[in-house]
C-alpha positions as CSV (number, residue, x, y, z in Angstrom):
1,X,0.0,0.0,0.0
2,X,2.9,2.5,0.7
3,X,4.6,2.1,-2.4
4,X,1.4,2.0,-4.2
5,X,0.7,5.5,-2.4
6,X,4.1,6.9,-3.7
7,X,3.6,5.9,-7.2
8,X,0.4,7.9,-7.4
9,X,1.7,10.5,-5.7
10,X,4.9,11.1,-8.0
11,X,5.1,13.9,-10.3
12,X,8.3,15.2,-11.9
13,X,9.5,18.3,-13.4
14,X,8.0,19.6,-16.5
15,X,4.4,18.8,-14.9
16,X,3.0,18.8,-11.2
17,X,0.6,17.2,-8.9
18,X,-2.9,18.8,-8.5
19,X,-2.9,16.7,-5.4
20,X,-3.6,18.9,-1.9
21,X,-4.2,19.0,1.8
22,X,-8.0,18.3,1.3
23,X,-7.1,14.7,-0.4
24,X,-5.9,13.5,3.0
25,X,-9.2,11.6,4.4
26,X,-7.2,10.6,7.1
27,X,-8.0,11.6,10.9
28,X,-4.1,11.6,11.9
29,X,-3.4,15.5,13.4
30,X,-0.8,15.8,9.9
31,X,-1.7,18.5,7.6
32,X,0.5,16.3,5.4
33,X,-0.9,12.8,4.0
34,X,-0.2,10.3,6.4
35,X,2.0,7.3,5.2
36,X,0.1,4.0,6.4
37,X,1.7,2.5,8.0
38,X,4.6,4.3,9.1
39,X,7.8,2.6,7.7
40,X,11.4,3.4,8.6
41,X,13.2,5.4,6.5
42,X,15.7,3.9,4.1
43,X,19.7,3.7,5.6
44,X,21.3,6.9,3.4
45,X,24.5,7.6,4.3
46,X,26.2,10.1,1.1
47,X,28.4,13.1,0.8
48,X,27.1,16.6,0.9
49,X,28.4,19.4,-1.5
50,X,31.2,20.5,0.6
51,X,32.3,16.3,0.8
52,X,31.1,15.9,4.7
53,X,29.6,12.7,5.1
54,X,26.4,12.8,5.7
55,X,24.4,9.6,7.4
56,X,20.5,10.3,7.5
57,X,20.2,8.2,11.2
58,X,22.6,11.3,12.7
59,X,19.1,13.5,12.5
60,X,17.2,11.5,15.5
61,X,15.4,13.4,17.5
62,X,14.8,16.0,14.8
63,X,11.4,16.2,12.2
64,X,13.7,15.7,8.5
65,X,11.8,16.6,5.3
66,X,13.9,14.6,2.4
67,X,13.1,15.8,-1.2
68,X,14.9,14.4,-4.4
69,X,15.8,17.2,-6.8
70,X,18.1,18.8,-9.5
71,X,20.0,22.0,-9.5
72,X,19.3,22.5,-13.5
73,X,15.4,21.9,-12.7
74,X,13.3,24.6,-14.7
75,X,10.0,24.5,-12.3
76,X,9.3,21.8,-9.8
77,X,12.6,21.6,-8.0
78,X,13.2,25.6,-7.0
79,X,9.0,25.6,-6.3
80,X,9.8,23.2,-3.6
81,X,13.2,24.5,-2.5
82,X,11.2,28.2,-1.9
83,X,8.2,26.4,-0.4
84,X,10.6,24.7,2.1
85,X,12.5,27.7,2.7
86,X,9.3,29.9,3.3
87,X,8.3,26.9,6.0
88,X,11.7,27.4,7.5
89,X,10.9,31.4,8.2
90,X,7.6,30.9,9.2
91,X,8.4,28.0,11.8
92,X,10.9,30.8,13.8
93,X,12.9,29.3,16.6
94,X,10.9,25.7,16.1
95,X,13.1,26.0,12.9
96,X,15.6,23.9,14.6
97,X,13.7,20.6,15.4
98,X,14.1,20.9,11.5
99,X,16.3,19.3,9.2
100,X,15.8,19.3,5.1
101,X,17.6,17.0,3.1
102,X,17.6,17.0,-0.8
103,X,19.1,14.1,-2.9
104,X,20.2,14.2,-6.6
105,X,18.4,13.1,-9.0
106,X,21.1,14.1,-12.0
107,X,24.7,12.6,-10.7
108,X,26.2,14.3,-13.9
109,X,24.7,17.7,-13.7
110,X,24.7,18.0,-9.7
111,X,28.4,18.4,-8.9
112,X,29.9,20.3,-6.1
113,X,29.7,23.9,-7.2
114,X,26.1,23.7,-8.8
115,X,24.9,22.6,-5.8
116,X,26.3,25.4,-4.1
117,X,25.6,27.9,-6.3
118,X,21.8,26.5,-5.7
119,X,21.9,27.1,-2.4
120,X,23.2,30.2,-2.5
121,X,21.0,31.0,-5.0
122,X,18.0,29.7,-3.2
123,X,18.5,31.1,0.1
124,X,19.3,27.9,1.8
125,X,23.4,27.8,2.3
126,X,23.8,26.1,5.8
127,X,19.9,25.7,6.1
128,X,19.6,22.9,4.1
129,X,21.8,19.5,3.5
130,X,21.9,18.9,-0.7
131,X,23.6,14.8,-1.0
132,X,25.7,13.9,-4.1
133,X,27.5,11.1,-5.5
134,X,28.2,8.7,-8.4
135,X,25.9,7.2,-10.2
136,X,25.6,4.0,-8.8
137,X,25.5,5.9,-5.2
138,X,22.7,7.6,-6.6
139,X,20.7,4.7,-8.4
140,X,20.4,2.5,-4.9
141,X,19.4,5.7,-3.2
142,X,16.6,6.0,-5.5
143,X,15.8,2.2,-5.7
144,X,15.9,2.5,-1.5
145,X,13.5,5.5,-1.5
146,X,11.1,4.0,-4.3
147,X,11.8,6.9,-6.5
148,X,11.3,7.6,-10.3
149,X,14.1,8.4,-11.4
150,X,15.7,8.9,-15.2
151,X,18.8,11.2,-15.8
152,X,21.1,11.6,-18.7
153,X,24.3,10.2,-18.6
154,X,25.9,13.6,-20.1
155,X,25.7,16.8,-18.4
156,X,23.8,19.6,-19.9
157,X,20.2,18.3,-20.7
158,X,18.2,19.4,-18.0
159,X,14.9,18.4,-20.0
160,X,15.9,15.0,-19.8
161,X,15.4,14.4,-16.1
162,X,12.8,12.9,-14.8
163,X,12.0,11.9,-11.2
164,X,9.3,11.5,-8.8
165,X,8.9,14.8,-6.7
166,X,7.4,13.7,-3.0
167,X,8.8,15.3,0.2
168,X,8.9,12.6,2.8
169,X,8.2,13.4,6.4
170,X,10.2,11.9,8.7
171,X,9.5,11.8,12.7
172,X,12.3,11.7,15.5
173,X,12.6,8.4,15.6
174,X,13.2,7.5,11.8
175,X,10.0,7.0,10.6
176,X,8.6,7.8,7.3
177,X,5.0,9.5,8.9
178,X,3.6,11.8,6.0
179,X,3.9,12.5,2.4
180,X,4.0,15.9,0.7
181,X,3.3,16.6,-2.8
182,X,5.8,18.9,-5.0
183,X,3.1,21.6,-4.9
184,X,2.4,21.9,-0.7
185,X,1.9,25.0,1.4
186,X,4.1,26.3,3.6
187,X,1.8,26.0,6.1
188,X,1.6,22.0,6.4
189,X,5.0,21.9,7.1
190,X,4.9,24.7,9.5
191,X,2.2,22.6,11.1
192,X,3.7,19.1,10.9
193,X,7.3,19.5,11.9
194,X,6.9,19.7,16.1
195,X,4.4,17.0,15.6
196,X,6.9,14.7,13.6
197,X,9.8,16.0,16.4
198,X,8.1,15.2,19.4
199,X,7.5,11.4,17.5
């Protein structure tokens, strides 16, 4: 059912989801859509932009948002990135029971110095974690996380990428608790994250 759930959920760049807030018949207190059941989140361990390891457990105790992006993305990715980053102002000092990490979806096109120059770009230097790695790194992170995900094996075609574009809400103790769609509000997350800390 969970992976059935993500499936229709997923929508990549170029086109969106129409799915909202109001979809979630559940009676859970998330303003996200609550995953059911809860499953663990997938082990991650990979390298961040500025090469620290970065293992995905070391967040316990915290509410992490994971998102799979692209620095090159034309529409999807930097909607979500400013979404996230709008939740981040708007949640004040409960900002830090927060922790947002991004994963590649383009191992070519996502190298060190894009990546930073996204974050930079996008407001979210220091505020946000963005993983890299090789392609093979990449591919079992994807088949891990369930996600959609097709990338050229040359840098510079941004069109080509395709990839599933859920944010996965993850409580305190490593659990996978809620699902967001690429086009949430500000406002879920605002709401969710000292629910999914105090988990």
């Amino acid at each position: 059912m969970f992976a059935l759930l993500i499936v229709v959920l997923a929508a990549g760049c170029g086109g969106g989801s129409a799915l909202s807030s109001s979809s979630n018949a559940s009676t859970t207190s998330f303003e996200g859509i609550s995953a059911k059941p809860p499953k663990a989140a997938p082990a991650t361990v990979l390298q961040d932009s500025l090469g620290h390891r970065i293992d995905l457990s070391q967040y316990r105790g915290k509410a992490v948002l994971v998102t799979f992006i692209y620095t090159h993305c034309p529409d999807v990715c930097p909607l979500i990135v400013g979404n996230l980053h709008t939740a981040q102002a708007e949640l004040g000092s409960k900002a830090s029971d927060l922790q947002i990490v991004a994963v590649s979806v383009d191992p070519t096109g996502d190298t060190p110095s894009t990546v930073n120059a996204f974050l930079k770009q996008h407001q979210m230097t220091g505020r946000m974690e963005y993983l890299i790695g090789s392609r093979p790194q990449l591919e079992k992170t994807w088949s891990d996380w369930k996600i959609l995900a097709k990338s050229p094996q040359k840098a510079g075609s941004p069109d080509l990428v395709e990839h599933s574009a859920l944010i996965y809400g993850i409580d305190g103790t490593g659990q996978i608790r809620t699902l967001y769609p690429s086009n949430f509000k500000p406002q879920q997350i605002v709401h969710d994250v000292p629910i999914l800390a105090s988990q």
